[in-house]
C-alpha angles and dihedrals in degrees: 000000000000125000124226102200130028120229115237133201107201085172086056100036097056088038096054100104076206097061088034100057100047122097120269088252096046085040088057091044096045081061093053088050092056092045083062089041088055084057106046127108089246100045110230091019125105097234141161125188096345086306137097095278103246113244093243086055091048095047096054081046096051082040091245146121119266085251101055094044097050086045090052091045084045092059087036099067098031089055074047084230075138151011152219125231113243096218095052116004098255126158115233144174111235097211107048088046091060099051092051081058094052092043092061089050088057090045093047090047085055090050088055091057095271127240099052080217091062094053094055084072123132120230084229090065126111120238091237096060115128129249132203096218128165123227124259114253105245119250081260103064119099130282090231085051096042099044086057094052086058093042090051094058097046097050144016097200140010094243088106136005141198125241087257097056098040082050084047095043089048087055104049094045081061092263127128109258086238084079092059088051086054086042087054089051096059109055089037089062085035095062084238092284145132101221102302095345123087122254109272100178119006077183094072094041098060095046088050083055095056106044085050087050096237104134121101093249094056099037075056095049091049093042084064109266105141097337121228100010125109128223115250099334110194106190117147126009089277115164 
């Protein structure tokens, strides 16, 4: 579904060291860039016609030359203001992409019936019955805050997760969601347990993987695919 308005974090923004450090001209089209992200078939991905946009199509559309284009996209991703998918060599923003994530969980959780309190209702109570419900955290609030109210709803340990929030974990320790799926696969097969103990923080688990390297996307990376660059990274509260 597309978006008809792109949310926007002044407070990041002027915090990222990366954005920060750019040039006012790389910072403007860096901007530009993220306009045609918010666009894109993929949110937060710089995309054209479902494939990675090809540099010549980005710079008419920039208004540049091929060369100045390949040099900004070269500062962007070594200040790490961006980054580039590991499967395809797309660019991406790694916050928008994270909140587009965080979006479809909320959507998903709609499409479930929403506030897990409301759908332990009787049929035998009356419409006016009162529920303690928490406010929802505005568009503005943070991601981090954000991903932890949703977390929140969903679980009330980390004993065991659900496919969404290892995905969303995933995300937000600078993994493809596509680990947390693997994650997700493994304790499933696994019954959520450590040997013969039950899993006390999947968590845990996951974090211990990848800082021993052990999950697909960084077996990938060591194996050479785009050597020395990280899948989706999301250090800071860059925009």
């Amino acid at each position: 579904m597309k978006l008809p308005a792109l949310q926007f974090y002044p407070g990041d923004w002027r915090k990222d060291p990366g954005v920060q450090a750019l040039s006012r001209h790389d910072r403007s089209v860096w901007f530009d860039i993220l306009l045609i992200m918010h666009e894109s078939d993929e949110r937060g991905i710089l995309l054209l016609a479902g494939k990675p946009m090809p540099e010549d199509a980005l710079a008419r559309m920039l208004f540049l030359d091929n060369q100045e284009v390949n040099q900004i996209l070269g500062t962007l991703l070594a200040y790490g203001v961006a980054s580039r998918r590991d499967d395809d060599g797309a660019i991406y923003c790694r916050r928008m992409v994270r909140d587009e994530h965080l979006m479809q969980i909320r959507r998903n959780a709609g499409k479930m019936g929403g506030n897990p309190v409301l759908l332990n209702q009787t049929v035998n109570q009356k419409p006016t019955t009162r529920v303690n419900q928490k406010p929802t955290p505005s568009s503005s609030s943070s991601s981090s805050t954000s991903a932890s109210t949703v977390l929140t709803l969903t679980s009330k340990n980390n004993a065991k997760g659900d496919l969404a929030e290892l995905k969303l974990y995933a995300v937000e320790l600078g993994l493809p969601a596509s680990d947390g799926e693997s994650m997700f696969d493994h304790w499933e097969a696994n019954g959520w347990r450590n040997g013969s103990s039950p899993s006390k923080d999947w968590k845990a688990g996951m974090r211990k993987w990848k800082s021993q390297g052990w999950l697909p996307s960084q077996k990938k990376t060591k194996a050479g695919n785009h050597a020395g660059e990280t899948t989706m990274s999301f250090t800071g509260e860059e925009f």
